[in-house]
N, C-alpha and C positions, 0 to 999 in steps of 0.2 A: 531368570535374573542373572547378572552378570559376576563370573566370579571372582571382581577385583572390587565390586560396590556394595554398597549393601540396600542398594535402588534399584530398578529396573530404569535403562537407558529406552530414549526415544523407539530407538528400533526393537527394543522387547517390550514396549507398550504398543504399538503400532506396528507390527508386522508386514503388515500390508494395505496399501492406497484403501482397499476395500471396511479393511476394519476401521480405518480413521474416517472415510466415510459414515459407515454404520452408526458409530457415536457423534458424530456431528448430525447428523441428520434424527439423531435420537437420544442424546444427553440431558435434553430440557433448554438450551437454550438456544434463545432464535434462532432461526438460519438466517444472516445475515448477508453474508456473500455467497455468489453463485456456485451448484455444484462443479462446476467447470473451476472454476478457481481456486476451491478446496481442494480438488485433485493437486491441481498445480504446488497448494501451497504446501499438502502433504510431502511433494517429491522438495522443493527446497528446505522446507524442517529438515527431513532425513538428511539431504545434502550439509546443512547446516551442520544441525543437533544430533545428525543418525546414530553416535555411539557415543553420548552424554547423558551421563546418569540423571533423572529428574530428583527434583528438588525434594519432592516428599516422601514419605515413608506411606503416606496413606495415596493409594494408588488413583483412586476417586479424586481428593481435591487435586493430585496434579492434572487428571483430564479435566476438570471445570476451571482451573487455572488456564491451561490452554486454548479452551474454546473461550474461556471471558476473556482474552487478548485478543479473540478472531472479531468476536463482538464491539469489544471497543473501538479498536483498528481496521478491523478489515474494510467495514465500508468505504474508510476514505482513502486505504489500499486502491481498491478497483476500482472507484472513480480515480482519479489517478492513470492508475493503466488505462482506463477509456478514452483518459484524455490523451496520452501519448501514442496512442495508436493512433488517436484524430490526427494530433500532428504529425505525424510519420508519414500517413495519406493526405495532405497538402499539397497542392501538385503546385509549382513554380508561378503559376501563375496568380493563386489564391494567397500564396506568400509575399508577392508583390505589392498586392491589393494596400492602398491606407485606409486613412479615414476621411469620411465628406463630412466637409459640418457647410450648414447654413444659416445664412444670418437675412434672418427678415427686418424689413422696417415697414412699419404703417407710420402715417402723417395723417395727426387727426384722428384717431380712431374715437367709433362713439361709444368706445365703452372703457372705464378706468380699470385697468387691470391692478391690482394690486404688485407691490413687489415681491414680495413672499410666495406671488400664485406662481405654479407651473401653467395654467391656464393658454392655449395660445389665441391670440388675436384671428377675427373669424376674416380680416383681410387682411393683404398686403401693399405697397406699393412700388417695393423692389425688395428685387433678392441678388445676394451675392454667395456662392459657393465655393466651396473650396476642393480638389482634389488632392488628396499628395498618393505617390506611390514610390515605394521603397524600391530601391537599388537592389539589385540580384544579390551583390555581398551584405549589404543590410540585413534582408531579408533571410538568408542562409543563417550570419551569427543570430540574427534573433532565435531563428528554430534551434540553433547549434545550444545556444543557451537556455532554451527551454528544456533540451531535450538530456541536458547534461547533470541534470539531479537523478540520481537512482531510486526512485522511489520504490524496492524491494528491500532494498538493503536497511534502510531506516524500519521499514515493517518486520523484517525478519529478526534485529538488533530488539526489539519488544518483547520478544518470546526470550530471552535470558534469563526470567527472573521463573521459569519454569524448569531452569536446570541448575545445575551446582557449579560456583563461582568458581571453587579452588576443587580440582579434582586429583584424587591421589589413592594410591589401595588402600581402601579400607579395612582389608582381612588379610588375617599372615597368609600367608603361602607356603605350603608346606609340600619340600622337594622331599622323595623316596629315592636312595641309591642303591645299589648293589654292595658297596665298597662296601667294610671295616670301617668304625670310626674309633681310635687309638686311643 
């Protein structure tokens, strides 16, 4: 325990990548995101939280406070990452790419499609299509814009309510001198 809290901080409840493993994989609640990512998310806690005192005095509910933040977050954490690593590997040319729409018509069809059906008619009599493709600098701000949300940062800002808002010493301190005191 730390001797300025009267808590034990992130890095004296998790020592090591290996112990935060061990209780995630063994606390009782699901695993949710991958062990690869747990590692991961271990190192930015520490980064974060490494020397911030946890909220509770009871050392149990601040680990299940912690993993039911992984639980509720996490998933859509790593989806998230998945997808911005997709985007990342977008090669110039697939960022170009638009969209095709087509538009059929039938004349005459012998069958009354409803307007509400998605149903499509089993002929045609012409089609017109459409291509567009985006502009290299289009295509660049799009990804630039996708890719300019931090979506760690927002998951990481979730785990606060697992440490202490206002941190300050909690216990005197008591200095030993040599001198006389007069």
């Amino acid at each position: 325990m730390s001797l300025m809290y009267k808590t034990k901080t992130f890095c004296d409840l998790y020592e090591t990548v290996n112990d935060f493993i061990y209780d995630y994989n063994n606390i009782g609640i699901p695993k949710i995101i991958s062990v690869e990512n747990a590692q991961t998310l271990y190192y930015l806690l520490y980064a974060r939280y490494g020397n911030s005192p946890i909220s509770n005095f009871d050392e149990n509910q601040a680990k299940f406070k912690l993993f039911s933040v992984i639980w509720q977050y996490g998933p859509s954490w790593e989806k998230k990452l998945e997808i911005q690593a997709n985007l990342r590997g977008l090669s110039d040319a697939e960022l170009r790419e638009g969209a095709l729409s087509i538009f059929n018509h039938a004349f005459n069809p012998s069958t009354d499609p409803s307007t509400a059906s998605e149903t499509e008619l089993d002929y045609i009599n012409e089609q017109n299509t459409t291509r567009q493709k985006r502009s290299k600098v289009g295509a660049y701000m799009e990804l630039w814009q996708a890719l300019s949300t931090d979506v760690t940062e927002g998951f990481l800002n979730r785990f606060a309510v697992c440490f202490k808002q206002f941190v300050g010493p909690e216990k005197m301190i008591v200095y030993e001198t040599d001198e006389d005191i007069d």
